[in-house]
Structure formats: structure tokens, C-alpha cells
Backbone as a chain_set.jsonl record, in Angstrom:
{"seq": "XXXXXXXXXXXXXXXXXXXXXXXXXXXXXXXXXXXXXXXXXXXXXXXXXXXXXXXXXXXXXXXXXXXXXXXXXXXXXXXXXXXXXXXXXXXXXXXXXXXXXXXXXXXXXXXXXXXXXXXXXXXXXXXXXXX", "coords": {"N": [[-25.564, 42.604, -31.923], [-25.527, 45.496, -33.547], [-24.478, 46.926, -31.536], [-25.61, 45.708, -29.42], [-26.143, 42.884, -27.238], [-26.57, 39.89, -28.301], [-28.308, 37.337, -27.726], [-28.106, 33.692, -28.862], [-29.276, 30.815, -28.84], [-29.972, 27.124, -28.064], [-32.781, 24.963, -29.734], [-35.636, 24.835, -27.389], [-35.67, 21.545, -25.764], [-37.618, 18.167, -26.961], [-40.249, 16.456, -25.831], [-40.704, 13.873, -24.014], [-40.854, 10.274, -25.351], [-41.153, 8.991, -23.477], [-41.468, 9.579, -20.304], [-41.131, 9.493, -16.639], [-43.487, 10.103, -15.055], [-45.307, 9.156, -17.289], [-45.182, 6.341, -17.447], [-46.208, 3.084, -16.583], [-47.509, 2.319, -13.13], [-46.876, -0.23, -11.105], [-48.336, -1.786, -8.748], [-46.562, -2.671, -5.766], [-46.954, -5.709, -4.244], [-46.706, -7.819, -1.385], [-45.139, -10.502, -0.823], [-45.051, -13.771, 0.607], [-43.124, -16.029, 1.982], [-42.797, -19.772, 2.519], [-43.445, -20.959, 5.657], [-42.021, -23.372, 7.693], [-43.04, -25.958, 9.566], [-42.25, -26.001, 13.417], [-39.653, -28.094, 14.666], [-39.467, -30.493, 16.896], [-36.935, -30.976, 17.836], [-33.826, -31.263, 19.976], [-33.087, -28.214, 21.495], [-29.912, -26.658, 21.213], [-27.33, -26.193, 24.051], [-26.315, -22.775, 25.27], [-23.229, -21.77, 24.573], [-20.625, -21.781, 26.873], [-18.277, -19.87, 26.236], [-18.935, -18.338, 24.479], [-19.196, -15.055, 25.192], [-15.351, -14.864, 24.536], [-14.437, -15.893, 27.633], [-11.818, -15.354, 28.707], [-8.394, -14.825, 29.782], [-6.25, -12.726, 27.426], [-4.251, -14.627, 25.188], [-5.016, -17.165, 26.411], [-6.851, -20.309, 26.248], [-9.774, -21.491, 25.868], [-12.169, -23.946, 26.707], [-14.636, -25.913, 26.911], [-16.309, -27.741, 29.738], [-18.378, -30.43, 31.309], [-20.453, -28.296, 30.447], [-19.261, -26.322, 31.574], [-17.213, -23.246, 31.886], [-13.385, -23.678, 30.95], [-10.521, -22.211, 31.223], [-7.617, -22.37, 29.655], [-4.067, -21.963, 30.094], [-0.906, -20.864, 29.292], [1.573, -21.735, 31.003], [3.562, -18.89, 33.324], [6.454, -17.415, 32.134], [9.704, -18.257, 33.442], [11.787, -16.538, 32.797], [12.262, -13.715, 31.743], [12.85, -12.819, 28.261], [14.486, -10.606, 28.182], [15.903, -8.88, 30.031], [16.449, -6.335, 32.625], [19.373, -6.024, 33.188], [20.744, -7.802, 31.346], [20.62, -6.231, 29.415], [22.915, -4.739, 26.842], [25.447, -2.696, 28.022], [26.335, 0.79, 27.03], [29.758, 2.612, 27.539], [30.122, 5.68, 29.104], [31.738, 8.143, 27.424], [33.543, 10.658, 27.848], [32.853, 14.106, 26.83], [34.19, 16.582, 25.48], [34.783, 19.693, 25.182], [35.621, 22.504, 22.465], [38.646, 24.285, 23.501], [39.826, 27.636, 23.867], [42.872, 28.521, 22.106], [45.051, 29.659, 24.68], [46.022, 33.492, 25.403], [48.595, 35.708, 24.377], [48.458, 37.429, 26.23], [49.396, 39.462, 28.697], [48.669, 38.307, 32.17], [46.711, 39.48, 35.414], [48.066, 40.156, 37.934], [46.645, 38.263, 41.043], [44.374, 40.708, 43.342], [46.106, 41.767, 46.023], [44.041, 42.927, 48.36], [41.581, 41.27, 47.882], [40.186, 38.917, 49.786], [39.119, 41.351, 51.676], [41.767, 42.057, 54.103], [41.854, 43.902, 56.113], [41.479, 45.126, 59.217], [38.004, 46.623, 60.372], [36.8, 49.884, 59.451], [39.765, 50.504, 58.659], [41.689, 50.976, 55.787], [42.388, 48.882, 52.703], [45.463, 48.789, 51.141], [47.088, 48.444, 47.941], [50.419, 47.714, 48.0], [53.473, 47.641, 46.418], [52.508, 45.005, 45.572], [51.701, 44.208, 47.417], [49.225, 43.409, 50.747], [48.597, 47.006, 52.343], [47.483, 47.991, 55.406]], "CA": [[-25.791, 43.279, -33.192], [-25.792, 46.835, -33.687], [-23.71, 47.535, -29.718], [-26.067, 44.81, -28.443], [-25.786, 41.412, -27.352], [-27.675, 38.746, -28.577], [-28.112, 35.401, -27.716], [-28.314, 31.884, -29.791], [-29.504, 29.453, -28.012], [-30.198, 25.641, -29.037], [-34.487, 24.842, -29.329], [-35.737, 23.517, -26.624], [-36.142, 19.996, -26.201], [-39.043, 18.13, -27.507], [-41.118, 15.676, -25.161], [-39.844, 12.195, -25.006], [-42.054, 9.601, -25.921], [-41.837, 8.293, -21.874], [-41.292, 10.13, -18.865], [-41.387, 8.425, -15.545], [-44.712, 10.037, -14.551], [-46.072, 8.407, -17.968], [-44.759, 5.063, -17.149], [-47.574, 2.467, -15.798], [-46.698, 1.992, -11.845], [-47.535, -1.496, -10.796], [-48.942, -1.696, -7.045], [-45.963, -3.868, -4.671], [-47.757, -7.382, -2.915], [-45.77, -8.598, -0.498], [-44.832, -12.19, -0.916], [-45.167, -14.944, 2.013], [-42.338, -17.435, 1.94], [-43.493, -20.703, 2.956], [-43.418, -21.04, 6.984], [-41.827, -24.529, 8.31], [-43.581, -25.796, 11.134], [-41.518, -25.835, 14.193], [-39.539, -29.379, 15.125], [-39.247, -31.285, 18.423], [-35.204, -31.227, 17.822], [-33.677, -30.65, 21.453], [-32.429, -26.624, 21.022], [-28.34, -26.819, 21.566], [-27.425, -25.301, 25.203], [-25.829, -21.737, 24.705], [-21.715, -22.496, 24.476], [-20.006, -20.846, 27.79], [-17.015, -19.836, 26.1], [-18.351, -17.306, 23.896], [-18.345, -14.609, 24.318], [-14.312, -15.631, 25.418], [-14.398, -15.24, 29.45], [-10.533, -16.384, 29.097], [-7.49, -13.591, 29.243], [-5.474, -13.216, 26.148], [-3.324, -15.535, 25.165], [-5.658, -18.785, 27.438], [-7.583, -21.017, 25.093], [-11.273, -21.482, 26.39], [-12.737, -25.301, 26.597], [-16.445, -26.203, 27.97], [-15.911, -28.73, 30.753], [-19.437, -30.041, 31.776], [-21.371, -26.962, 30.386], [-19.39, -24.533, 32.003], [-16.282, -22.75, 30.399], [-12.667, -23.702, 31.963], [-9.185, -21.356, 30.401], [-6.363, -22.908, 29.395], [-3.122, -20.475, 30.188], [-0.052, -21.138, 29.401], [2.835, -21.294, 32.147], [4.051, -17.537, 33.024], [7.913, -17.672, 31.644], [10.391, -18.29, 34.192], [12.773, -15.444, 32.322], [11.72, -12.497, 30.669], [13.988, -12.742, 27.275], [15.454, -9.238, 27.652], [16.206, -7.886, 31.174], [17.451, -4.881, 32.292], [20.649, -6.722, 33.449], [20.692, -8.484, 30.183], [20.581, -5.002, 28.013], [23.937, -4.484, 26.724], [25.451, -1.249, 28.721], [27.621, 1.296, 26.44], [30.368, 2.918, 28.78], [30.046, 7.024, 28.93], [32.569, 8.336, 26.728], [33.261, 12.018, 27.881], [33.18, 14.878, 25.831], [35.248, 17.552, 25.273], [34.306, 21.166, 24.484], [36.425, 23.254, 22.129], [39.478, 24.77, 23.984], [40.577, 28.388, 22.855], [43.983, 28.304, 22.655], [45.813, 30.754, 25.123], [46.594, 34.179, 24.417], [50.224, 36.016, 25.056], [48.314, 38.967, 26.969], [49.974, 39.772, 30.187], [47.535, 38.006, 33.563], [46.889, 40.5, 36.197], [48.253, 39.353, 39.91], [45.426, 38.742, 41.871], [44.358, 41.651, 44.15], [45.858, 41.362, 47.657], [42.819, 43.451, 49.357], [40.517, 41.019, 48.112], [39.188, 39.628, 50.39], [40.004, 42.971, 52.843], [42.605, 41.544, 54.986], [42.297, 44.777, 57.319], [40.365, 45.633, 60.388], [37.113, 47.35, 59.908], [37.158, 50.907, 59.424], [40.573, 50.554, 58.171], [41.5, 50.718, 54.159], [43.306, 48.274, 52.312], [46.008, 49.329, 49.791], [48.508, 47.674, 47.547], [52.268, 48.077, 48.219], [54.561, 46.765, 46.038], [51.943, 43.766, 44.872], [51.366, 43.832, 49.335], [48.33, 44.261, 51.506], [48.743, 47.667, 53.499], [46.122, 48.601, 56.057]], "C": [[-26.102, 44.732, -32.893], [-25.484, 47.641, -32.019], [-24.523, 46.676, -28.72], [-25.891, 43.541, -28.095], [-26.874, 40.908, -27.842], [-26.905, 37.511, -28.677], [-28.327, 34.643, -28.729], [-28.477, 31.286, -29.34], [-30.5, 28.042, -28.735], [-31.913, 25.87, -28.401], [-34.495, 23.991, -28.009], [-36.279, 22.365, -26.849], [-37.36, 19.682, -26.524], [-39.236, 17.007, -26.605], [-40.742, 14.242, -25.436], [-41.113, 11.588, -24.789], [-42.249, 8.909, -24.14], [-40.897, 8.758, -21.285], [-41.392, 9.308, -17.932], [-42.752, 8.753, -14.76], [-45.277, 8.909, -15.58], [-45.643, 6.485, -17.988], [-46.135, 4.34, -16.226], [-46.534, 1.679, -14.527], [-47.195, 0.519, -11.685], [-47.599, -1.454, -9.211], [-47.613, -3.061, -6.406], [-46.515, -5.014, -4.212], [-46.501, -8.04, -2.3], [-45.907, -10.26, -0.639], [-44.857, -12.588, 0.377], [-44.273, -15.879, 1.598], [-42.707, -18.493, 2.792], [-42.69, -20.794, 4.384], [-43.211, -22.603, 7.089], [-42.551, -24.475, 9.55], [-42.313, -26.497, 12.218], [-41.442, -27.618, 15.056], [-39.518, -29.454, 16.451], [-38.35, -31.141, 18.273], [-35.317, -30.301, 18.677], [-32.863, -29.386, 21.314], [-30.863, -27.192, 21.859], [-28.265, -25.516, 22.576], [-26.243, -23.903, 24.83], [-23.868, -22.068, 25.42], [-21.126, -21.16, 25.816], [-18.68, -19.628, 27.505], [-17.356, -18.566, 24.905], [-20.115, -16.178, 24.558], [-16.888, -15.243, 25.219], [-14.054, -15.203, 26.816], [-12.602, -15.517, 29.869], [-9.495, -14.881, 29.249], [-6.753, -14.016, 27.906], [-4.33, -14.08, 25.964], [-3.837, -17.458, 25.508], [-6.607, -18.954, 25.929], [-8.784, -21.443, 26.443], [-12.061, -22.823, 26.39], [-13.765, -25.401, 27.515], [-16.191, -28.004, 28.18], [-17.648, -29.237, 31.663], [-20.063, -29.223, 31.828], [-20.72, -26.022, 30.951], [-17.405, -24.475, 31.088], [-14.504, -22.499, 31.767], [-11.207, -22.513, 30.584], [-7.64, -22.381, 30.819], [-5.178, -22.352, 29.698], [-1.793, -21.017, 30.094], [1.311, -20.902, 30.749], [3.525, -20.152, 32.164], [5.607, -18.453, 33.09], [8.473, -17.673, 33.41], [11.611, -17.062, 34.094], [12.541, -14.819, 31.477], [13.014, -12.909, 29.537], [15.089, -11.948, 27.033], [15.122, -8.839, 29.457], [16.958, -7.252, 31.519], [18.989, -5.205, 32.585], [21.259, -7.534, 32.645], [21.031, -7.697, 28.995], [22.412, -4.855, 28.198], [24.186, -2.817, 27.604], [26.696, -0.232, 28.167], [28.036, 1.864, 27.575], [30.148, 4.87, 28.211], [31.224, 7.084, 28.443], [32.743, 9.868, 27.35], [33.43, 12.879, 26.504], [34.212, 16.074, 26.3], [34.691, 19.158, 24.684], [35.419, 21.843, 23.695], [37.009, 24.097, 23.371], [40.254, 25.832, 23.158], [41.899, 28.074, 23.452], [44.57, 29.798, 23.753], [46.345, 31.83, 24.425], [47.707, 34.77, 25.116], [49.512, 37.154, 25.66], [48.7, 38.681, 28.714], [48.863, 39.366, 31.399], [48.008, 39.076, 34.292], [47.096, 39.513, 37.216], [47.189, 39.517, 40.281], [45.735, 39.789, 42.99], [44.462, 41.311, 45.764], [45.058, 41.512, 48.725], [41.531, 42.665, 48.946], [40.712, 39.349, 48.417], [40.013, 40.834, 51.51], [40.443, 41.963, 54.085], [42.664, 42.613, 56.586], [41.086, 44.821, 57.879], [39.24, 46.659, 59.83], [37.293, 48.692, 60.796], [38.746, 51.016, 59.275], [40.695, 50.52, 56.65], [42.994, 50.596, 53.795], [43.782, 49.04, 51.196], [47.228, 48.517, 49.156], [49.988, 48.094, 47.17], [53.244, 47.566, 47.271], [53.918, 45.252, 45.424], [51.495, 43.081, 47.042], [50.595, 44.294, 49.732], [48.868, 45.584, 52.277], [47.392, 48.223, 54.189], [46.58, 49.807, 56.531]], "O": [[-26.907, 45.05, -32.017], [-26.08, 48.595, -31.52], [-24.338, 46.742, -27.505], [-25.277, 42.955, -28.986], [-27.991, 41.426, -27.814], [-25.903, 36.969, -29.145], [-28.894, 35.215, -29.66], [-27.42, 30.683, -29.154], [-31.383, 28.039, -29.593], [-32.321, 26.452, -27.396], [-33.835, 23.022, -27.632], [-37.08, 22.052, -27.73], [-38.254, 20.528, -26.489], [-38.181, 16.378, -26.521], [-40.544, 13.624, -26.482], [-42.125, 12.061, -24.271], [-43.306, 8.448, -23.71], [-39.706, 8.545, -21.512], [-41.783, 8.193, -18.276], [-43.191, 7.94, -13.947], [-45.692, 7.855, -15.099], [-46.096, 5.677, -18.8], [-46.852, 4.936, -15.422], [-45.531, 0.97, -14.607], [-48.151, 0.261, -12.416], [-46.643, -0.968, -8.605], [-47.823, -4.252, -6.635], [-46.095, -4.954, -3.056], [-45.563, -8.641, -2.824], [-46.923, -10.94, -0.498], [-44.686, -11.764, 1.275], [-44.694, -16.649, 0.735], [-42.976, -18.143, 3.941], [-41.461, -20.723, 4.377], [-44.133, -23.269, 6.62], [-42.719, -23.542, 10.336], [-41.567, -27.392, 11.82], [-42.322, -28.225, 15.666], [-39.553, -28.432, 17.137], [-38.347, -30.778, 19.45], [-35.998, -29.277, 18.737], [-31.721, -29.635, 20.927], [-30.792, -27.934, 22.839], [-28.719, -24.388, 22.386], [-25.317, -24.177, 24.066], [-23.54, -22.493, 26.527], [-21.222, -19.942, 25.666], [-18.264, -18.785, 28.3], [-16.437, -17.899, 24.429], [-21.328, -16.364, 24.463], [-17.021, -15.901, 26.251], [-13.454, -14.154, 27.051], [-12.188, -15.798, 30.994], [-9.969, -13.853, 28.765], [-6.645, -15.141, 27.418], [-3.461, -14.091, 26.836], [-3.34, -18.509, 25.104], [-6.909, -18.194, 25.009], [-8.554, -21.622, 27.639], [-13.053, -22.533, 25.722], [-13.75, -25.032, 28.689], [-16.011, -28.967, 27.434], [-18.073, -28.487, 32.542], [-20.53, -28.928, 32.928], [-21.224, -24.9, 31.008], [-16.766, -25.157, 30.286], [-14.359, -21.779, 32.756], [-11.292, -22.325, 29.37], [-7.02, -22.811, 31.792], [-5.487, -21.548, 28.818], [-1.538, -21.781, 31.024], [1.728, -19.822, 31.168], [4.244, -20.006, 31.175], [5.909, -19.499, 33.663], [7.834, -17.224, 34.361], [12.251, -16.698, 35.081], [12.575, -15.257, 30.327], [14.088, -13.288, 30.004], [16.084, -12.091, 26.322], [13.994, -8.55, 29.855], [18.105, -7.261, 31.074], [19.797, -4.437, 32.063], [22.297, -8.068, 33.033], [21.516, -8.102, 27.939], [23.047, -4.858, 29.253], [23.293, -1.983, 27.755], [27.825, -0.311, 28.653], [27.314, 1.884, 28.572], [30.049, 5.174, 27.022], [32.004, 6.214, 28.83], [31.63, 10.388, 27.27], [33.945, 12.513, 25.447], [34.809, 16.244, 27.363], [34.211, 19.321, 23.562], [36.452, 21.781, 24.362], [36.231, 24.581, 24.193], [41.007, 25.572, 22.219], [42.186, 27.632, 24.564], [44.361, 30.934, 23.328], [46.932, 31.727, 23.348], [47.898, 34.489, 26.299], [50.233, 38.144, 25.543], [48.295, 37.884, 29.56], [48.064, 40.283, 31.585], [49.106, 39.618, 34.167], [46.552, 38.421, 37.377], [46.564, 40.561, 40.093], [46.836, 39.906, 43.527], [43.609, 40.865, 46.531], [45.048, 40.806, 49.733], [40.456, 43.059, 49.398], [41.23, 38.588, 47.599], [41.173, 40.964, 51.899], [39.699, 41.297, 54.806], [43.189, 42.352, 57.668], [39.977, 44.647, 57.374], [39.533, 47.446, 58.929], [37.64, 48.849, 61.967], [39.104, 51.921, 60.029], [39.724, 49.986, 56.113], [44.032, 51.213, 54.035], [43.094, 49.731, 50.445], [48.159, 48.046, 49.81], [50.438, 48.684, 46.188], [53.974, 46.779, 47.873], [54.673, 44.442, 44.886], [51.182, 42.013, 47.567], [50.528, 45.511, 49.556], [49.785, 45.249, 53.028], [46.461, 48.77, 53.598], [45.811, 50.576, 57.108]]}, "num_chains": 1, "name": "protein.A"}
């Protein structure tokens, strides 16, 4: 109003009728659940087998208290061996081939390699070494 701001703001709240201070606390007592008294029954001897002392795959059986592994028979033939894997045959490849062009080949150079005695100099004659 008049180049200033002014606020509006809602009343503040009013006091509720119960807070959680005004709430009546009640004091905890720990309860006692009724204690069995302790039988004569002969305690069961602790089972050898666990935790499993077996490798994976062996089944674990208690043989006179102690703990024997079961294992099945290692295979006689792996299912897949490397002599067994199918074998594709190499196929070669091929690289693009430009085609030839009609430009004139140079004769190779008869002085190379230097056909002449050292300290001599090769020259070409006619398409001929001369020393």
C-alpha cells in the first residue's frame, strides 16, 4: 500500500486441547514371563553335517555321529570337448582390387643394384648397364 509491501498472513494457531507434553505418561514395568523349570530330557548331540563339510554337488549323511559325503561318480566324458566343437573352415578374404590403369610402367633401372666396380659410375645405355 502506498509503494509498500504489506503482508496478510493467516492468525496464528490456537492451542489444542492436547499436546504430547500434556498427555499423562504412564511409567513402563517390565513383565516376567513365566520361567519353565529345566527337564532331564537327554540334549540331542550337535549334527556333523552342518555346517555342510561336503563339496558341492556331495550329499552329507551322519554315519555313527560323524559326517560321511556322498559324491557322485566324476563323468567319464565331458559333454562338449574341444575335439567335439564343431570346426568352421577359414574362408579367405579378399581385399578390393583397383582395377589397372593404361599408364605406361617404367623398365626397371639397370644400375640398381650398381652392377659396377667401386669407384666406378653406373649409367643407362639403351635400357643397358654401362660402367
Amino acid at each position: 500500500v502506498d509503494g509498500m509491501a504489506e503482508c496478510i498472513c493467516p492468525p496464528p494457531p490456537t492451542k489444542s486441547p492436547i499436546t504430547p507434553t500434556d498427555a499423562p505418561i504412564e511409567p513402563l514395568v517390565p513383565t516376567k514371563a513365566p520361567v519353565e523349570p529345566p527337564t532331564d530330557a537327554p540334549t540331542r548331540p550337535p549334527n556333523p553335517c552342518k555346517p555342510d563339510p561336503c563339496d558341492p554337488g556331495c550329499e552329507c549323511i551322519v554315519v555313527d555321529g560323524m559326517a560321511e559325503c556322498i559324491c557322485p561318480p566324476p563323468p567319464t566324458k565331458s559333454p562338449i570337448t574341444p575335439t567335439d566343437a564343431p570346426i568352421e573352415p577359414l574362408v579367405p578374404t579378399k581385399a578390393p582390387v583397383e582395377p589397372p590403369t593404361d599408364a605406361p610402367t617404367r623398365p626397371p633401372n639397370p644400375c640398381k643394384p650398381d652392377p659396377c666396380d667401386p669407384g666406378c659410375e653406373c649409367i643407362v645405355v639403351d635400357g643397358m648397364a654401362e660402367c
